[in-house]
C-alpha positions as CSV (number, residue, x, y, z in Angstrom):
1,X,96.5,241.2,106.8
2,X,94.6,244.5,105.8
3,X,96.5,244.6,102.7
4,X,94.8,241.0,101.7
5,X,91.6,242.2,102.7
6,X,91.7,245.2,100.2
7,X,93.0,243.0,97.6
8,X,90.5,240.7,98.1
9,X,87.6,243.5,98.3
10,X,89.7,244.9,95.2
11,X,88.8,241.9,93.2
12,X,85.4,241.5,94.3
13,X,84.3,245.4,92.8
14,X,85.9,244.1,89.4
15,X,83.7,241.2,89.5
16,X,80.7,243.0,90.9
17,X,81.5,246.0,87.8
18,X,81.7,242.9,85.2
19,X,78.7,241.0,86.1
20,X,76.4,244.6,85.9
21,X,77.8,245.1,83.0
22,X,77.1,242.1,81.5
23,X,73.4,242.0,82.8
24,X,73.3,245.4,81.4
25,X,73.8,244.6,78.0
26,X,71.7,241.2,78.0
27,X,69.2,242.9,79.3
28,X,69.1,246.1,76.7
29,X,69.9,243.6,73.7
30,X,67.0,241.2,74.6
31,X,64.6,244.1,75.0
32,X,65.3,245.2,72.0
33,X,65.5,242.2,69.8
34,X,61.9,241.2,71.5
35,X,60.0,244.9,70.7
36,X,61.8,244.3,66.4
37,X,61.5,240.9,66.4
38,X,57.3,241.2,67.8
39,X,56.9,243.9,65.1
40,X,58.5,242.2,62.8
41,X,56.5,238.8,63.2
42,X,53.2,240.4,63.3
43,X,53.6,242.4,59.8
44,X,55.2,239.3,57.9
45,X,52.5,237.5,59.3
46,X,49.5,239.2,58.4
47,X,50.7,240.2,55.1
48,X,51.3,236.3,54.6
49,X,48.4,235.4,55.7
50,X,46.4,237.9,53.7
51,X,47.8,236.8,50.4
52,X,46.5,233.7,50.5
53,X,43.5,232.7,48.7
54,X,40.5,233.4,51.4
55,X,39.4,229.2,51.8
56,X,43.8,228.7,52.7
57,X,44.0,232.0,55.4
58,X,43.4,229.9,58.2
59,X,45.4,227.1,57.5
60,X,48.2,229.4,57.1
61,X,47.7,231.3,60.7
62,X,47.7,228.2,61.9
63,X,51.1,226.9,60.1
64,X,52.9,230.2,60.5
65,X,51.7,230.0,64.8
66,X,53.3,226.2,64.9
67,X,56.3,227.6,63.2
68,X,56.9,230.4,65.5
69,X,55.7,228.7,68.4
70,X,59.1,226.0,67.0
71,X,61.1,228.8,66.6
72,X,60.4,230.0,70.5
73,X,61.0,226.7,72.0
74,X,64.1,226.7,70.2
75,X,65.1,229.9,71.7
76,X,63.9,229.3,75.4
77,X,66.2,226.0,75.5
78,X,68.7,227.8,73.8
79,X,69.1,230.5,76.6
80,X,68.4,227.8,79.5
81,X,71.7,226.3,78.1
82,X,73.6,229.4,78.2
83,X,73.0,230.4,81.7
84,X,73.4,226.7,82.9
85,X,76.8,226.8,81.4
86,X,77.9,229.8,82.6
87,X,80.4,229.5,85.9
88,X,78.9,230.6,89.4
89,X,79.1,234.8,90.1
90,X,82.3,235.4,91.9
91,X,84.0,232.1,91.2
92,X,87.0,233.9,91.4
93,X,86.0,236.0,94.5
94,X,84.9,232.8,96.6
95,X,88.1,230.5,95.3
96,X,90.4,233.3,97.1
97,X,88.6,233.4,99.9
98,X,88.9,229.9,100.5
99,X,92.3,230.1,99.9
100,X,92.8,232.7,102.0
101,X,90.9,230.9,105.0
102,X,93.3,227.8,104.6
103,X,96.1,229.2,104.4
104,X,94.6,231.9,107.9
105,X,93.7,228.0,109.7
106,X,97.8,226.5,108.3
107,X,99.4,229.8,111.0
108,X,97.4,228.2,113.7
């Protein structure tokens, strides 16, 4: 019995150690896409809109803001699918467990 309880508690650190991992690296990946990609947006953006003809600048804030606000709304479904798709922390963890508790409740 203690022996499936280490094994169990065993497989629960790997998941524990993959999921912070993972957070880990969406986390330092999206911060640093965000700070590039803002600097980025604002330079491209101004120098755009500066080389248009003075009467067109607004027109072309304006087009450039619809376009990135697009490209956004793109992006924010985009990563609502990816985390919907993803399977439940500790699938794994919680399908042994169950297992484990049946097969406990069969030696009854």
């Amino acid at each position: 019995m203690a022996q499936l309880v280490a094994t169990r508690l065993e497989l629960l650190g790997f998941e524990l150690a993959e999921e912070r991992r993972a957070a880990t690296e969406l986390i330092v990946l999206l911060s640093v896409g965000a700070v590039f990609g803002a600097l980025a947006v604002v330079i491209l953006t101004v120098g755009l809109v500066l080389a248009l003809p003075p009467e067109w600048r607004p027109w072309g804030a304006l087009a450039t803001g619809v376009g990135y606000g697009g490209v956004a709304g793109w992006a924010f479904l985009r990563v609502r699918r990816l985390l919907r798709g993803r399977s439940a922390p500790f699938a794994a963890t919680v399908s042994e467990l169950k297992r484990d508790k049946e097969w406990l409740e069969g030696l009854k």
